[in-house]
FIFILO-540607 format. One line per field, with one value per residue (C-alpha): residue number from 1; x, y, z. Coordinates in steps of 0.25 Angstrom, whole numbers, m for minus. Example, Ala and Ser with C-alpha at 12.3 -4.5 7.8 and 13.67 -1.06 7.14 Angstrom:
residues 2
pos = (1/2)
X = (49/55)
Y = (m18/m4)
Z = (31/29)
end
This chain:
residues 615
pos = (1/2/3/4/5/6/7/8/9/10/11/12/13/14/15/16/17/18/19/20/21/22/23/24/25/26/27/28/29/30/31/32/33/34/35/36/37/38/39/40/41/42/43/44/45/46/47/48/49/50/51/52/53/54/55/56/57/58/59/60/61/62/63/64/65/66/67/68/69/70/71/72/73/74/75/76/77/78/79/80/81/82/83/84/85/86/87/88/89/90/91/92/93/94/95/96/97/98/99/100/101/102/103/104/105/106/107/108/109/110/111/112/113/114/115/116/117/118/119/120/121/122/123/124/125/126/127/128/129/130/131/132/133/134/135/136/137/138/139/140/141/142/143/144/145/146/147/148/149/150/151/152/153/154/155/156/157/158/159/160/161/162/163/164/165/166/167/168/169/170/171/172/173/174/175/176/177/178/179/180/181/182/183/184/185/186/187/188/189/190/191/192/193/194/195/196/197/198/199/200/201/202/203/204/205/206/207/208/209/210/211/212/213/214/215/216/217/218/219/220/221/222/223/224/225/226/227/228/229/230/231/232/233/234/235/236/237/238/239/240/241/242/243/244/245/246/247/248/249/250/251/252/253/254/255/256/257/258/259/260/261/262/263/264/265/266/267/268/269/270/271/272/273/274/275/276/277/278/279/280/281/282/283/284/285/286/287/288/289/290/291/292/293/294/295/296/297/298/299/300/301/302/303/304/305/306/307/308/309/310/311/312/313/314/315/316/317/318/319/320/321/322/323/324/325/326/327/328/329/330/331/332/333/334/335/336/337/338/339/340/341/342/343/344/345/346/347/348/349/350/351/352/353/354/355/356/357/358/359/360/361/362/363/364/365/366/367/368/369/370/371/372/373/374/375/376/377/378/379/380/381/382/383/384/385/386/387/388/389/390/391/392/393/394/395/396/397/398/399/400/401/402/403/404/405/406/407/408/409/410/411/412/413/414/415/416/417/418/419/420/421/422/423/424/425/426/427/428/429/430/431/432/433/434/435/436/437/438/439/440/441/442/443/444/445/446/447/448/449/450/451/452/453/454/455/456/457/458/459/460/461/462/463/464/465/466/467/468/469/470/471/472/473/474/475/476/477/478/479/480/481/482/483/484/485/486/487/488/489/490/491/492/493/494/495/496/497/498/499/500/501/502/503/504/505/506/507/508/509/510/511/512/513/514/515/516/517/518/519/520/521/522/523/524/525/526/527/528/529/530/531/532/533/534/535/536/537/538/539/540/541/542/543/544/545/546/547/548/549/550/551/552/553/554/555/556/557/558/559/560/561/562/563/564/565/566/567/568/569/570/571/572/573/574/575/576/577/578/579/580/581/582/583/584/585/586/587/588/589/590/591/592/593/594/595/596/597/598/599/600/601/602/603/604/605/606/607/608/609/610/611/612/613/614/615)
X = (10/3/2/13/12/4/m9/m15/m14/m21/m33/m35/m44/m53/m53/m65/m64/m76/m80/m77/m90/m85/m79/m89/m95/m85/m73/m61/m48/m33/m21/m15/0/m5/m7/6/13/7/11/27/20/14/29/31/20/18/30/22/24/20/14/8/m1/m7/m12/m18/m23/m31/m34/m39/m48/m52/m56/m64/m71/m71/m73/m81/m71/m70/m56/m47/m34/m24/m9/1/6/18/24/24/39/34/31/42/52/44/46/60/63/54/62/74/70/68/82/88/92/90/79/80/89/80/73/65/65/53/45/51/44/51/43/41/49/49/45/34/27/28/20/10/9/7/m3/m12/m11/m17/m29/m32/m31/m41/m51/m48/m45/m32/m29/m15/m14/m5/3/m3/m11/m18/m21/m29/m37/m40/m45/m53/m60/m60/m69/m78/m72/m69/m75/m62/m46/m37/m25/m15/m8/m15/m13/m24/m35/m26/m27/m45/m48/m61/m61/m46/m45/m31/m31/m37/m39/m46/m47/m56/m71/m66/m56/m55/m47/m55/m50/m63/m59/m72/m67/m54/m63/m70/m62/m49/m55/m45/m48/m39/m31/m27/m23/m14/m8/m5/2/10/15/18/22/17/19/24/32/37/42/30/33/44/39/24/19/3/m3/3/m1/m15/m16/m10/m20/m32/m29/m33/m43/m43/m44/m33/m24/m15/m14/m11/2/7/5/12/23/25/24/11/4/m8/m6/8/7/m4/6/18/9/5/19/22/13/15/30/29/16/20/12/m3/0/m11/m1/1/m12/m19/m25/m18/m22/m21/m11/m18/m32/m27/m39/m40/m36/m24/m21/m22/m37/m38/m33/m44/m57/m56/m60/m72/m65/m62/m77/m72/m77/m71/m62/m57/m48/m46/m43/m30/m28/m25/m13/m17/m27/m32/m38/m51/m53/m54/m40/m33/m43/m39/m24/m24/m31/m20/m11/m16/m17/m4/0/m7/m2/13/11/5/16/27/18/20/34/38/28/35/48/46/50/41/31/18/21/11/14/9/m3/m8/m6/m15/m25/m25/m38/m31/m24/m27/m28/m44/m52/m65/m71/m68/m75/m66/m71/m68/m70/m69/m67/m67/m54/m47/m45/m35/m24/m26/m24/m12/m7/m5/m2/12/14/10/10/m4/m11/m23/m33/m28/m30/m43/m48/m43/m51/m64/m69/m68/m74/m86/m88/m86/m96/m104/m106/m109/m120/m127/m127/m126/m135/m131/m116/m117/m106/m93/m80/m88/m87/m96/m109/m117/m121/m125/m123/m116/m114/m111/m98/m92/m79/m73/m88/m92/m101/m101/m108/m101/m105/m104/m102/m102/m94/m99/m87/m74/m65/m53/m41/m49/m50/m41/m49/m48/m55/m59/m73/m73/m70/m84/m92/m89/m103/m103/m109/m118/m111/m96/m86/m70/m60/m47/m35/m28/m14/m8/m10/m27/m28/m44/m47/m49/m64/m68/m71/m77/m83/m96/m102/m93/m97/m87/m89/m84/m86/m83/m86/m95/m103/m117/m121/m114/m120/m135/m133/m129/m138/m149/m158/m146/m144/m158/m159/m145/m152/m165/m159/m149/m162/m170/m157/m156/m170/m170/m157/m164/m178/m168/m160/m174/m179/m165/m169/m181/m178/m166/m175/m187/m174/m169/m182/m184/m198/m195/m191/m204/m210/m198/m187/m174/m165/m153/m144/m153/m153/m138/m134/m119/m109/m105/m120/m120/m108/m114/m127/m117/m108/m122/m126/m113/m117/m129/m126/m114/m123/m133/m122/m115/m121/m114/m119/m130/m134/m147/m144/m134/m145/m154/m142/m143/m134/m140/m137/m124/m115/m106/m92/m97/m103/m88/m82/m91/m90/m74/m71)
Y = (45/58/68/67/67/54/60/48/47/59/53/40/43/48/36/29/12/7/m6/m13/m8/6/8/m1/4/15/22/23/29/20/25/13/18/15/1/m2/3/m5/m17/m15/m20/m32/m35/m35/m44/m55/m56/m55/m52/m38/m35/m22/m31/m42/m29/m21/m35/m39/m25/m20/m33/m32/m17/m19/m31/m33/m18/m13/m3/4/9/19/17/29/29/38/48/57/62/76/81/84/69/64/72/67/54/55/62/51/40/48/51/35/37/45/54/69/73/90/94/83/89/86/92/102/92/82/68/57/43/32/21/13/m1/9/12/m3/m6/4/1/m14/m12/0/m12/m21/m12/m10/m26/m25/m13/m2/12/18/33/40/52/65/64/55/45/48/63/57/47/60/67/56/55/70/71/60/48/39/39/36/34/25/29/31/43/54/66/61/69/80/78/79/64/62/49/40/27/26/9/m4/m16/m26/m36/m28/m26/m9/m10/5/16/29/44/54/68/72/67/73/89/85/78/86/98/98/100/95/108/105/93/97/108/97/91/101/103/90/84/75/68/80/86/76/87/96/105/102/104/101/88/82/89/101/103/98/109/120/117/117/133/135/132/124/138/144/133/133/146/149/140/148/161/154/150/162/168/176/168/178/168/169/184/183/175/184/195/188/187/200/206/198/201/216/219/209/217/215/202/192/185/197/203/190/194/191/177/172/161/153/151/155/164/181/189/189/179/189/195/179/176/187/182/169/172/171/159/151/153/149/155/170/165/152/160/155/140/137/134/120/113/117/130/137/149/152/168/175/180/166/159/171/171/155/157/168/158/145/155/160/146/143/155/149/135/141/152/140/131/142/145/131/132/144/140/128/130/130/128/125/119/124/111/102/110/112/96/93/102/98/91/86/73/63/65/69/78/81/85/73/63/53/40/28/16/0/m12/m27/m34/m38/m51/m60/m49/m47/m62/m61/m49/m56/m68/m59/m51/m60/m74/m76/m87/m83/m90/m83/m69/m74/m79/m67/m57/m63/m54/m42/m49/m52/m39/m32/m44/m40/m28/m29/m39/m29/m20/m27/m41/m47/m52/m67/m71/m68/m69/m75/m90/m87/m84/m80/m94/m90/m82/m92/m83/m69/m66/m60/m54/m43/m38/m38/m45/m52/m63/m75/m78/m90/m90/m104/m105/m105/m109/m119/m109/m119/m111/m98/m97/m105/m114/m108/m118/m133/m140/m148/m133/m127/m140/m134/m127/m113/m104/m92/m81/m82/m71/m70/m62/m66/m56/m57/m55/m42/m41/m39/m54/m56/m69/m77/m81/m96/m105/m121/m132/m138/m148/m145/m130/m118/m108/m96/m89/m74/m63/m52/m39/m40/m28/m33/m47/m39/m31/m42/m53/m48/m59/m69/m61/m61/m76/m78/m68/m77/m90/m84/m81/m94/m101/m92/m93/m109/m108/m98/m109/m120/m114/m110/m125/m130/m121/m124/m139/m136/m128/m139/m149/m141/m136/m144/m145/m140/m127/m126/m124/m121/m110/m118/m114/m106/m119/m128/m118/m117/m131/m131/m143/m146/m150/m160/m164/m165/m174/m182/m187/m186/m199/m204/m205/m212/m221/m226/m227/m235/m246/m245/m257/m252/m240/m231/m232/m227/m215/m212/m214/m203/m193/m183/m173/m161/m165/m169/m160/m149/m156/m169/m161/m155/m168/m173/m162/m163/m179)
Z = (2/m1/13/20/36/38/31/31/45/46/38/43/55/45/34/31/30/20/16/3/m4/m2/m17/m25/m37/m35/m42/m35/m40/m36/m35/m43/m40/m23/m27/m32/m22/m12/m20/m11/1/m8/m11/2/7/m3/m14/m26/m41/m47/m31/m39/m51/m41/m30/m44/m48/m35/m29/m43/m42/m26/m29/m41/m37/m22/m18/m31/m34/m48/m49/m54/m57/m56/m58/m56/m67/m69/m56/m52/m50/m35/m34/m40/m32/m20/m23/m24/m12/m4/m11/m8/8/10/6/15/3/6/m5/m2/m15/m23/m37/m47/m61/m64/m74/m74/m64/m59/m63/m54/m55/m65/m57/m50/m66/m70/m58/m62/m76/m75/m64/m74/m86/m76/m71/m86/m88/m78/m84/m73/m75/m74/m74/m73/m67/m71/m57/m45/m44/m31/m39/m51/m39/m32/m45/m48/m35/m36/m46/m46/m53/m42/m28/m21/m23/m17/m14/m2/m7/3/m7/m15/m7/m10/m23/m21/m17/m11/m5/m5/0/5/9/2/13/4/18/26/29/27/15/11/19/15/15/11/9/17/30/28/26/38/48/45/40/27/14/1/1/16/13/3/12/22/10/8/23/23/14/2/m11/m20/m7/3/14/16/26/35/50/47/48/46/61/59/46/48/56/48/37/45/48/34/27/14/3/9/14/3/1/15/13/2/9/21/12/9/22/20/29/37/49/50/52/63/71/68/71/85/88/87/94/106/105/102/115/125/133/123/122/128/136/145/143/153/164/178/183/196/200/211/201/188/186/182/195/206/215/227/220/223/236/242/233/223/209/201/192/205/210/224/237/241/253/246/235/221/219/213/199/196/187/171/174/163/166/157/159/146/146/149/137/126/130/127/116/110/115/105/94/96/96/83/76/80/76/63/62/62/53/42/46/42/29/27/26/17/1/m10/m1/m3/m18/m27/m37/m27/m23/m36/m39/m28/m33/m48/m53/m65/m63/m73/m87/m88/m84/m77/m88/m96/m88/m83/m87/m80/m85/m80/m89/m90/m85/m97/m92/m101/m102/m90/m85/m95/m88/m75/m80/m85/m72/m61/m67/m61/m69/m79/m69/m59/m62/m69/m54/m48/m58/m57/m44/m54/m65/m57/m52/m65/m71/m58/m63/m76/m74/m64/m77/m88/m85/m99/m94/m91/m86/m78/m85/m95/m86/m75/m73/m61/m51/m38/m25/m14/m3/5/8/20/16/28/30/16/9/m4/m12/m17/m30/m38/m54/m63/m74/m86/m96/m94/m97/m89/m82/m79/m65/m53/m43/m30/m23/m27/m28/m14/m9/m17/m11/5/7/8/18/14/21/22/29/25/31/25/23/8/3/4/m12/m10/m17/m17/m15/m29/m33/m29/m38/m38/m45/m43/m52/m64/m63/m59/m51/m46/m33/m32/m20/m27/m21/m17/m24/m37/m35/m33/m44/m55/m47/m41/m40/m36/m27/m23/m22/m14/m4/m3/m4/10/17/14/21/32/35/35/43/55/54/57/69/72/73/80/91/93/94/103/112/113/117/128/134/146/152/165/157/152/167/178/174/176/187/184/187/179/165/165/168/169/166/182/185/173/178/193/188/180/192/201/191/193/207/206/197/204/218/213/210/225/233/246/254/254/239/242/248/237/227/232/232/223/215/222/235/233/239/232/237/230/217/216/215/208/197/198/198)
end
């Protein structure tokens, strides 16, 4: 959740869509507990076991391998007794219990329940099966993302709980659509200074009006607009400090209005209302209306003997007076609105709470420090107990899980050929054959490598297509834009047989490829422009040819006539029938056969040619 009020709502116009390169080679911190949760709607869609596993198994894969990613893993750690008693009175609200007498102990925290933390600890033995960091944080895991990217050790954090730029993120991505040419929804705090001129101790004073993960109610009679624009009135030094002195009701603003008040109750006579110079009622400008019947006035500009001209519907006078008496009247206005804002924040108990203020300004949510030098490490997958771990949870077959792993192995074997060129071969099967094409997957570009395998280790990987498939030729450039399960399942690497030989085919980045291949790369590249230079030479001969067959000598000399150039299918159909004709006049004995001979289809005439046409 986060903000209350539809925050995200109020962000949205200001998010930034970036293509799939946009977190490679990057660190990028995940709310692992955001993942789970989404695996209810996986229920829902596709009846699956452990929905939780098979979404940590394929997006951890997807994110490593297809976008590049290096993440961070981050769970949820003991809840704060605000939190928890949060989380009871939602519960309790969907319940139609009333939740205002509801407390929780001091000290004492409320766990989650116990299906929620077997979820998360078989899903943090998998990412460590797979060599990924995971870190646990004091209290919430959106917190310990934001420090992270707070400080430098990650560039981003995916998350959908709001609070988290509360807590000092920089740059939160807030939805994951693997399917599109633009995957990642993108929040930067720099466009939230500049296009809504707030700052992080505005946001957490809109928290606390109303409402968030610690206080569901906020404040009661304040909602997102209104106290967007309270918090704007301040800057961001002494927000906070202004809702404590409004609290307590030493607010300066508060005493200008009563102040204002008072004086127009106790000097009606001073006030500006009755101070306004006298208007007339025909024009609506300074002066009588009988000063204005005998000479028009200097605003109306019309002729002496004409008079003013009357006012029309919705006049506003702009004389001095009129324009400073609506501007004492909008201030005035303001002041209110203001003076009944902090008469509602007034009237609220134990309000603002200093617990929760102090929590979203805390820099220390994970078990190190800054000065320790946070070190964050990624390693091999350890690939048998791994096999054998969802073997036991999801029943998948060893070859299964093997096939399904290898776009992470690749990269990571990727990358350390680009740094280490010694590694021969991937998996320890498969060594490096050829590049067979560019793939166009929803805008993006990657190369389709082809491994041969070297060793006959049997029942490693499933055949996911057969030989007489592999023997169809393939084109250079391919473009897919098919949609996946609701479970981001990548499709599986392809594999055939040629010869007696296995080979592998896999989707890898260009820059990977380049870096661990150059001069493959290098050759795929030339070979590409040799063929596209004999295919543009032999279109080039084709015209040529097709252009000598259709020139007609007369071309050469006369410019055609319009009717003769665009030759349409009812005068091929007229000289047909026209030979029709002739033939069937030559073979007539009887009548006028010579004269019939001698007609021809340019004198026929156009009732004739019709029928003709038509028969």
């Amino acid at each position: 959740m986060g903000v209350g009020g539809k925050f995200w709502d109020l962000l949205k116009p200001y998010a930034r869509h970036e293509g799939p390169d946009y977190l490679r080679e990057k660190r990028v911190a995940v709310d692992l507990s955001y993942w789970i949760v989404q695996h209810e709607t996986a229920i829902k869609a596709t009846h699956v076991r452990k929905p939780h596993l098979r979404l940590t198994f394929f997006r951890t894969i997807n994110l490593f391998s297809k976008f590049g990613a290096l993440p961070v893993f981050v769970v949820d750690g003991t809840p704060s007794p605000l939190k928890s008693r949060a989380r009871i009175a939602r519960f309790f609200r969907f319940s139609g219990v009333d939740v205002s007498g509801l407390l929780v102990a001091e000290g004492v925290s409320s766990e989650r329940n116990k299906t929620f933390l077997k979820c998360v600890q078989e899903c943090v033995e998998l990412l460590e099966l797979f060599g990924m960091p995971v870190l646990k944080a004091n209290g919430e895991a959106e917190a310990l993302c934001a420090q992270l990217n707070a400080e430098g050790h990650v560039d981003a954090c995916i998350t959908a709980d709001s609070d988290a730029f509360l807590f000092g993120a920089k740059c939160v991505i807030k939805c994951v659509k693997p399917n599109t040419k633009e995957p990642f929804e993108c929040y930067h705090i720099s466009d939230v200074e500049d296009c809504l001129d707030l700052k992080r101790k505005h946001l957490i004073a809109i928290s606390l009006l109303v409402g968030n993960d610690h206080d569901l109610n906020g404040v009661q009679g304040i909602g997102l607009e209104k106290a967007l624009r309270f918090v704007r009135s301040f800057s961001e030094d002494e927000i906070l400090n202004q809702l404590h002195e409004i609290a307590n009701g030493n607010s300066p603003s508060l005493q200008i209005v009563s102040k204002v008040v008072d004086e127009i109750m106790l000097c009606p006579v001073e006030s500006p209302a009755m101070s306004k110079t006298s208007h007339c009622s025909l024009c609506g400008h300074p002066g009588s209306k009988r000063a204005h019947f005998k000479s028009s006035c200097e605003y109306c500009g019309t002729s002496t003997s004409q008079g003013c001209t009357r006012k029309g519907e919705g006049f506003k006078c702009n004389c001095s007076s009129c324009n400073k008496g609506r501007k004492e009247k909008e201030q005035q206005k303001h002041e209110n609105w203001h003076a009944k804002v902090c008469n509602k924040i007034s009237a609220e108990p134990n309000f603002p709470n200093d617990d929760i203020i102090q929590m979203y300004l805390c820099n220390k949510h994970g078990n190190f420090t800054a000065g320790d030098g946070l070190c964050l490490s990624w390693r091999c997958p350890d690939i048998d107990i791994l096999v054998d771990f969802m073997d036991f949870h999801q029943h998948w077959e060893p070859s299964y899980v093997r096939q399904r792993m290898l776009p992470m192995l690749s990269t990571i074997y990727l990358r350390e050929i680009a740094a280490k060129p010694e590694k021969s071969m991937l998996y320890g099967q498969y060594v490096f054959d050829s590049i067979q094409r560019v793939k166009i997957r929803y805008g993006h570009q990657s190369y389709v490598i082809r491994w041969r395998k070297m060793t006959s280790t049997a029942g490693s990987i499933i055949l996911t297509n057969s030989a007489e498939e592999s023997d169809k030729p393939q084109e250079e450039i391919v473009e897919i834009d098919e949609f996946n399960d609701h479970l981001d399942e990548d499709t599986a690497p392809q594999i055939h047989i040629d010869d007696g030989c296995c080979f592998l085919l896999t989707d890898e980045n260009m820059e990977l490829i380049h870096g661990a291949f150059p001069e493959e790369v290098e050759r795929f590249l030339h070979e590409k422009e040799l063929k596209a230079s004999k295919r543009r030479k032999g279109s080039g001969f084709k015209n040529e040819g097709s252009d000598e067959k259709s020139e007609s000598p007369k071309s050469k000399r006369v410019q055609l006539k319009l009717t003769e150039f665009y030759q349409s299918a009812k005068v091929a159909a007229i000289h047909t029938k026209q030979g029709d004709l002739a033939n069937n006049s030559e073979n007539q004995e009887d009548g006028p056969s010579k004269e019939k001979k001698k007609v021809s289809g340019s004198n026929l005439p156009k009732s004739v040619r019709r029928r003709l046409l038509f028969m």
